[in-house]
C-alpha positions in Angstrom: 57.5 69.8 7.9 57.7 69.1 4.0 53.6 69.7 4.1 54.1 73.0 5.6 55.8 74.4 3.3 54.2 73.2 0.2 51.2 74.7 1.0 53.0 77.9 1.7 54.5 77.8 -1.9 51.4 76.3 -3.6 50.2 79.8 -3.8 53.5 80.8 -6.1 53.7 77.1 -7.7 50.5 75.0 -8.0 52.4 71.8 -8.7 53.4 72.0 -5.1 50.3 70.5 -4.3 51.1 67.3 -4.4 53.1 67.3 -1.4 49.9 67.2 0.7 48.6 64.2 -0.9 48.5 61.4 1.3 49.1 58.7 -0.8 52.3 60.9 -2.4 53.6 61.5 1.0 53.1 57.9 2.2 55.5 57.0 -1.3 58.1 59.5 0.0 57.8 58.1 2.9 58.9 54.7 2.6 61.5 55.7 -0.2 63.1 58.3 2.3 63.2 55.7 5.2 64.5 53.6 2.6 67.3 55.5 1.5 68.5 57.0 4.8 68.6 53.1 5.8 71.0 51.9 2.8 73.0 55.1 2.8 73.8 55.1 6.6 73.8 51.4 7.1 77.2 50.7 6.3 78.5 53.4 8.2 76.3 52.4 11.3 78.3 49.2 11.2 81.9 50.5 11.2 81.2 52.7 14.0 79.6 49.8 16.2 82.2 47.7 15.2 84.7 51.3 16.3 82.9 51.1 19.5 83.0 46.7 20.3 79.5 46.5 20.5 79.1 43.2 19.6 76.1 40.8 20.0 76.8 38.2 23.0 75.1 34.8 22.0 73.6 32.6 25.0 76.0 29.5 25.9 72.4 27.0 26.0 71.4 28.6 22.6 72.1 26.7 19.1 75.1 25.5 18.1 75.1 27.1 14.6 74.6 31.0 16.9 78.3 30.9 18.3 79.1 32.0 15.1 77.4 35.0 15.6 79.4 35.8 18.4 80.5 39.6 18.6 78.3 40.8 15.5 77.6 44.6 15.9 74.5 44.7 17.5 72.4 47.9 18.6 71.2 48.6 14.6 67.8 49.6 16.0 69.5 53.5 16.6 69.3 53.7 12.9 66.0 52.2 12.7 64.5 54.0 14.8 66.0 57.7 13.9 65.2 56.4 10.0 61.7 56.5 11.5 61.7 59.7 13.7 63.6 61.7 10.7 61.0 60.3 8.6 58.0 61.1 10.1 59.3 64.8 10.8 59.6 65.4 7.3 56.3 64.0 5.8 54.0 64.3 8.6 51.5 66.9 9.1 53.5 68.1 12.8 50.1 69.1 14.1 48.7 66.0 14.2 48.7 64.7 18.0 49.1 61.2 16.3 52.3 61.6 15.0 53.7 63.0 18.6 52.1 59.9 19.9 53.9 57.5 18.1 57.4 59.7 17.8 57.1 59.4 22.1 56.9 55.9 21.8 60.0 55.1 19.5 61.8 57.8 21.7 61.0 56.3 25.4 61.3 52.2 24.5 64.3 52.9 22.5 65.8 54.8 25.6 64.7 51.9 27.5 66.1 49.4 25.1 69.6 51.3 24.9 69.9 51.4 28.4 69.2 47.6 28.6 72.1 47.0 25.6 74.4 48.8 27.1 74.8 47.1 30.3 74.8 43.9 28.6 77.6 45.2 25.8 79.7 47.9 27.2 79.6 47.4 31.3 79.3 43.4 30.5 76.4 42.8 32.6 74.5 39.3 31.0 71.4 40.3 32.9 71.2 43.7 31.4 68.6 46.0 32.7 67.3 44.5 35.3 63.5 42.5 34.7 61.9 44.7 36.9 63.4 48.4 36.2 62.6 47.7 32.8 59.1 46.3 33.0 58.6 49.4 35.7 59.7 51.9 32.7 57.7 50.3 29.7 54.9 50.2 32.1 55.3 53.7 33.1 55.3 54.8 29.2 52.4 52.5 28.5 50.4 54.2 31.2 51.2 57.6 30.1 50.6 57.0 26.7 46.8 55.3 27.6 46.0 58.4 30.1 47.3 60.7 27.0 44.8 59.0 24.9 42.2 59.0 26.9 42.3 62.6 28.2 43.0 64.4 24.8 40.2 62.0 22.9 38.0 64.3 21.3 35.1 62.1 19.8 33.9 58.2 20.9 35.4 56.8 18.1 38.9 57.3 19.6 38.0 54.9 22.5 35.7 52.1 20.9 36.8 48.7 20.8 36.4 47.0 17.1 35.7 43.5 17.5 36.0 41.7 14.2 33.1 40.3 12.4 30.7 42.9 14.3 29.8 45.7 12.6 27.4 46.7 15.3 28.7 46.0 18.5 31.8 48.5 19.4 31.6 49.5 23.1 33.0 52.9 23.6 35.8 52.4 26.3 36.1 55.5 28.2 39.0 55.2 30.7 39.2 51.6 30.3 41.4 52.9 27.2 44.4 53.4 29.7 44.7 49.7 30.9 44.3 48.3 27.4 47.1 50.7 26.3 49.1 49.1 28.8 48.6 45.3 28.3 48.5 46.1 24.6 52.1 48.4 24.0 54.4 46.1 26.6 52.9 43.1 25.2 53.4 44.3 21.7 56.7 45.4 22.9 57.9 42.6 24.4 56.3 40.5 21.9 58.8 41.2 19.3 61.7 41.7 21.4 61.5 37.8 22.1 61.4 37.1 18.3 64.1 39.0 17.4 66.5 35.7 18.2 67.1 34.7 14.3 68.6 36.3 11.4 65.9 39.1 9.8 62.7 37.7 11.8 62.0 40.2 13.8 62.2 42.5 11.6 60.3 40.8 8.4 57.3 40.0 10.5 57.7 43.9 12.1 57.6 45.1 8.1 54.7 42.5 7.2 52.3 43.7 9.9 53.2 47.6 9.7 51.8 47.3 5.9 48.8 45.4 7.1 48.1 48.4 9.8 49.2 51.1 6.9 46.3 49.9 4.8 43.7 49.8 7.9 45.1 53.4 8.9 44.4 54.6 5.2 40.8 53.0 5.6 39.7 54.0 8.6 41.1 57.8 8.1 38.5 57.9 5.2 35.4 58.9 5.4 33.9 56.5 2.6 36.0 53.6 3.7 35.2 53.8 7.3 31.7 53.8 6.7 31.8 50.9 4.1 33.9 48.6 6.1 32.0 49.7 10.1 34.9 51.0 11.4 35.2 54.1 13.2 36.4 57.2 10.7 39.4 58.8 13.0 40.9 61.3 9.8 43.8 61.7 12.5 44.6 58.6 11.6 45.9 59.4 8.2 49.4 60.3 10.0 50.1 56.6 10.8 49.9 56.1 7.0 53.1 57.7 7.1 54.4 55.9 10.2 53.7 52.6 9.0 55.9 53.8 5.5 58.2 54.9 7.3 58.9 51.5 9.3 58.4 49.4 5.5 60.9 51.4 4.0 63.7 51.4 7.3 62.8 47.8 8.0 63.9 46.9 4.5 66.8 49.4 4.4 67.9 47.3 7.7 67.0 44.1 6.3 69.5 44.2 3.8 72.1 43.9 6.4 70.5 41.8 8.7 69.2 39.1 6.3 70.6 36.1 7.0 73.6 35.8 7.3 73.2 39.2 9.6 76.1 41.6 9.5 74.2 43.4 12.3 71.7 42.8 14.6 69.0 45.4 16.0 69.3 45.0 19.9 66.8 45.7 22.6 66.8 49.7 21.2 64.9 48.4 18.3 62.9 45.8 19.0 61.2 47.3 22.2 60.8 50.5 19.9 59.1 48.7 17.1 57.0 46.3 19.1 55.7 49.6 21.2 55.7 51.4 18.0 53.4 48.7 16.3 51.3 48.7 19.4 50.8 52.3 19.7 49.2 52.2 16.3 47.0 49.4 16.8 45.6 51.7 19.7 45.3 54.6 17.9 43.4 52.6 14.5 41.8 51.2 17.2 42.2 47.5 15.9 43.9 46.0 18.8 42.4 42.8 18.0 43.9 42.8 14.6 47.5 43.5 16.0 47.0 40.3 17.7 45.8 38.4 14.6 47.9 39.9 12.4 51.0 39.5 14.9 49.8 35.9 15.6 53.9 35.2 15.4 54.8 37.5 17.9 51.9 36.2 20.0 53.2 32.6 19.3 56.7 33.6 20.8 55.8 34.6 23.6 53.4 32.4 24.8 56.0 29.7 24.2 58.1 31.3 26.4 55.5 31.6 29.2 54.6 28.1 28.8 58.5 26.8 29.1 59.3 28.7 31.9 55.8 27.9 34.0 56.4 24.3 33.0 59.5 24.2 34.9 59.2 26.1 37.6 55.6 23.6 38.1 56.9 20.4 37.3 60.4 20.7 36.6 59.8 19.5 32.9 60.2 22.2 29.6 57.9 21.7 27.2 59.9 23.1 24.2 63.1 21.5 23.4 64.1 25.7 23.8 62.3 28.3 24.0 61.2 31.2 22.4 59.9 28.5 20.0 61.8 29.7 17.3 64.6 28.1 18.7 62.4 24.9 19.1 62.8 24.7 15.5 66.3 24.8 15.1 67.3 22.2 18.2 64.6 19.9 16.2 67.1 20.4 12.9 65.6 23.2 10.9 68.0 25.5 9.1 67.8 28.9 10.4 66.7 30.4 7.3 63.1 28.0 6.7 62.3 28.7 10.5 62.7 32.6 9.0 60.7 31.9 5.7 58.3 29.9 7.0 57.2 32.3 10.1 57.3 35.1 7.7 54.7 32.9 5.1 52.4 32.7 8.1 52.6 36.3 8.9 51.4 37.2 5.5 48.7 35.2 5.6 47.7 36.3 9.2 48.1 39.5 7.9 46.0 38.8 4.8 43.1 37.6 7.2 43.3 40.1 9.4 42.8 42.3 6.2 39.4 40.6 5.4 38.3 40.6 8.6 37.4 44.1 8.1 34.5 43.2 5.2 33.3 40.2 7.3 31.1 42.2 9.5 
């Protein structure tokens, strides 16, 4: 919106320019998010606390979480309409990329909402139930792929970068729509299972979302995409702004959910930033990356697949508890170097990712 009219003005103010540089925007971005974050945080958690939405905390979970009992939970409204707000005022609007990833925070956080308030307000432990709300992140994946696929309007937007292969990236075609599904309600998923700790979830959301910002900036650039063999998508350049926009209200949320948390995020953020980070990987086209970079989100859940196929097999569990964060803490880690810790690796997974893209 903000890009609009600058350029509208640039013709009675040249300085007014600057508002369509990327980099600039990308700035605002983050500070905006930022800002919006620390200056409605506070009054977030009043009105939660107004309403009695408070975090319910597992009976076989830790000891040291009973504490946490009844801390105002569903923060991830005000991460996600940071993001949304955001994104509307620094984005170029015309840009099918932005819509794309707007949709995605939208639809998960609708389904995440509707999944914390059964659990908070009509006291229903289960929640949504498994299969509704695989059905409707399935359903949005699907869209989203068949959305991609059908409004593609060069190769690029369908090739699959494999890391360290400059050469070999097969274009997809359709085949775009079931990796859009495996790829957003995994990512989605992915992070709703980390988000069990004090500021995890979203550290390790903030840590990848800059390592995608920087591959978004690349491959959106002509001279980058062709020095590093990835495809040039200058669509991309949108997601710059996207991935800003989570940095800045990730941190803005951060400061009240650092350890200890004065608010958690709920099911309406972390399905809406783990399809969020998901819908970006698609769209960069390094889905590959996302799963490198992630490698802590992978982790998580392929503890919990492990634990629960264990048991149901041989009536054994694997992981003193699982997701294995939680492994951690029953084996007498402190909840904040379980945090630290995973966060380190994420950087450096991140980092790596990073120079995958010259190792071609």
């Amino acid at each position: 919106m903000i890009v609009l009219i600058s350029e509208y003005l640039t013709q009675y103010a040249d300085f007014m320019r600057v508002f369509s540089y990327l980099t600039f925007r990308a700035c605002m971005a983050l500070l905006t998010a930022l800002a919006i974050s620390l200056y409605f945080g506070p009054r977030m958690i009043k009105f939660l606390q107004l309403l009695h939405f408070g975090q319910v905390i597992r009976k076989d979970g830790p000891d040291s979480h009973f504490k946490k009992q009844g801390t105002p939970t569903m923060g991830g409204i005000l991460i996600n309409t940071t993001i949304v707000v955001t994104m509307l005022l620094w984005c170029r609007l015309d840009n099918i990329y932005v819509w794309y990833t707007i949709a995605t925070i939208v639809i998960y956080g609708a389904i995440g909402f509707a999944d914390d308030y059964l659990k908070i307000v009509r006291h229903n432990p289960q929640g949504l139930r498994a299969k509704y709300k695989y059905f409707w992140q399935s359903a949005a994946a699907l869209a989203l792929g068949c959305c991609m696929y059908g409004f593609a309007t060069t190769p690029q937007e369908t090739m699959l970068v494999v890391p360290f292969f400059k050469e070999f990236m097969p274009e997809l075609g359709f085949l775009i729509i079931p990796l859009a599904y495996f790829v957003i309600t995994g990512s989605s998923n992915a992070v709703n299972l980390t988000d069990g700790l004090d500021g995890l979830a979203i550290i390790i959301t903030i840590t990848v979302a800059t390592g995608l910002g920087i591959i978004a900036f690349a491959t959106s650039n002509v001279n980058f995409a062709q020095y590093l063999y990835i495809p040039y998508l200058p669509k991309a350049s949108e997601l710059v702004m996207a991935c800003t926009a989570i940095i800045g209200a990730g941190l803005g949320f951060l400061w009240f959910n650092t350890y200890p948390a004065e608010v958690f995020m709920g099911d309406v953020g972390s399905l809406a930033l783990g399809a969020l980070l998901g819908i970006i990987a698609l769209l960069i086209r390094e889905e590959i990356l996302l799963f490198i970079m992630g490698g802590i989100f992978v982790l998580e859940t392929i503890s919990v697949i492990l634990q629960v196929g264990s048991y149901k097999m041989r009536g054994r569990r694997i992981f003193r508890m699982a997701p294995i964060h939680h492994h951690f803490e029953k084996g007498g880690w402190p909840e904040p170097r379980v945090i630290v810790r995973f966060w380190i690796i994420t950087i450096v997974l991140v980092l790596f990712g990073l120079v995958t893209l010259k190792l071609r």
